[in-house]
C-alpha angles and dihedrals in degrees: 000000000000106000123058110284094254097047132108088239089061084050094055095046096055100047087054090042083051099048080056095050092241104107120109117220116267109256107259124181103257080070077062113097107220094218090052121154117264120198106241120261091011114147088188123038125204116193107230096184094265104040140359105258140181112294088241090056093051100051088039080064106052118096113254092246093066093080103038112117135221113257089248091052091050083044087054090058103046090067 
């Protein structure tokens, strides 16, 4: 994915990911074990696939190209 996980460009992508058949259903909670690990002292847990970790590990863990944004969404932001 190419957009950030919550945009309407995300959107777009997996509904045409899933009209190919090759989108991946979205994580619920029931994917979640409820005896997951939790790193020890959080206040905010991110699930990382294995455990639940602190927000800064977690976004310390995703690759760069993750929060880039699309040209229209920076333009946006200028106004």
């Amino acid at each position: 994915m190419r957009s950030a996980p919550y945009s309407l460009a995300a959107l777009r992508e997996y509904r045409r990911r899933k009209e190919q058949g090759k989108a991946t259903p979205p994580l619920t909670l029931a994917d979640i074990p409820p005896d997951a690990p939790m790193e020890e002292g959080i206040v905010l847990g991110c699930w990382n696939g294995q455990a639940f970790v602190s927000w800064e590990r977690w976004l310390a863990s995703q690759p760069a190209e993750a929060f880039r944004v699309s040209p229209e969404e920076d333009h946006a932001r200028a106004r």
